[in-house]
C-alpha positions in Angstrom: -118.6 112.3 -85.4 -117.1 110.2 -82.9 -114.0 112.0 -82.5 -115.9 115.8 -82.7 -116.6 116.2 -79.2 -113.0 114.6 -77.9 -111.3 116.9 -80.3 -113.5 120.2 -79.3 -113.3 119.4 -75.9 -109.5 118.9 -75.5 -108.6 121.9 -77.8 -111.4 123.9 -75.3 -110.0 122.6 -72.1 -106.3 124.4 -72.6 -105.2 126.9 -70.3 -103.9 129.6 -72.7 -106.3 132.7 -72.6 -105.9 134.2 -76.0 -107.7 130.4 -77.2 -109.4 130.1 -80.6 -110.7 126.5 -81.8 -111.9 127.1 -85.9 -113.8 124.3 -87.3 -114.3 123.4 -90.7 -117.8 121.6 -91.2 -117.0 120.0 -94.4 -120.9 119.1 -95.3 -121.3 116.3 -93.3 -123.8 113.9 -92.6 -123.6 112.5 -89.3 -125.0 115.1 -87.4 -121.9 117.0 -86.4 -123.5 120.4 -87.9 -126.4 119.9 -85.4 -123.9 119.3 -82.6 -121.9 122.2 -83.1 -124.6 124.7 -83.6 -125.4 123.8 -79.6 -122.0 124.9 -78.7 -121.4 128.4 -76.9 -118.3 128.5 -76.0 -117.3 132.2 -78.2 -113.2 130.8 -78.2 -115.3 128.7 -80.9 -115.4 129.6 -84.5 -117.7 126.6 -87.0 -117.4 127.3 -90.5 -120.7 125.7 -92.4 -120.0 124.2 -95.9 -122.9 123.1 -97.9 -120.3 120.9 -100.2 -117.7 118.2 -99.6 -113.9 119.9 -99.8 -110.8 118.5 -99.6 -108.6 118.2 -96.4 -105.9 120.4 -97.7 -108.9 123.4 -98.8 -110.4 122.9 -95.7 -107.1 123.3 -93.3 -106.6 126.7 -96.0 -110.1 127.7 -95.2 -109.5 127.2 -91.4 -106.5 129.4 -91.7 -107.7 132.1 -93.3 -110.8 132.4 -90.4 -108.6 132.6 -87.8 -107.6 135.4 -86.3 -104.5 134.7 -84.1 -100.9 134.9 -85.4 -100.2 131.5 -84.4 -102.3 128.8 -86.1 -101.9 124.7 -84.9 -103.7 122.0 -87.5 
């Protein structure tokens, strides 16, 4: 998880208005499920899986909970 909170952060400190951060918990186990359940900020979507995927599925996954018609990975 040491990159989680940069990475959140950053993405949640840009200026555009119409801002929506999705992330893919891919069944971790360093905590970073715990950490984003005490987020609030509603720009940010967290996607819960109970089993390891790969990258490629989870970037798919993150793309298909979005709901903007631009999407950055």
């Amino acid at each position: 998880m040491p990159y989680l909170k940069d990475a959140v952060a950053s993405a949640l400190s840009q200026h555009y208005e119409n801002l929506e951060v999705v992330v893919v918990e891919n069944a971790s186990t360093d905590k970073s499920a715990q950490w984003l359940h005490t987020q609030s900020d509603p720009r940010l979507s967290v996607v819960y899986r109970t089993e390891l995927q790969s990258a490629a599925l989870n970037w798919t996954q993150a793309v298909h909970e979005s709901s903007g018609e631009y999407v950055k990975l």
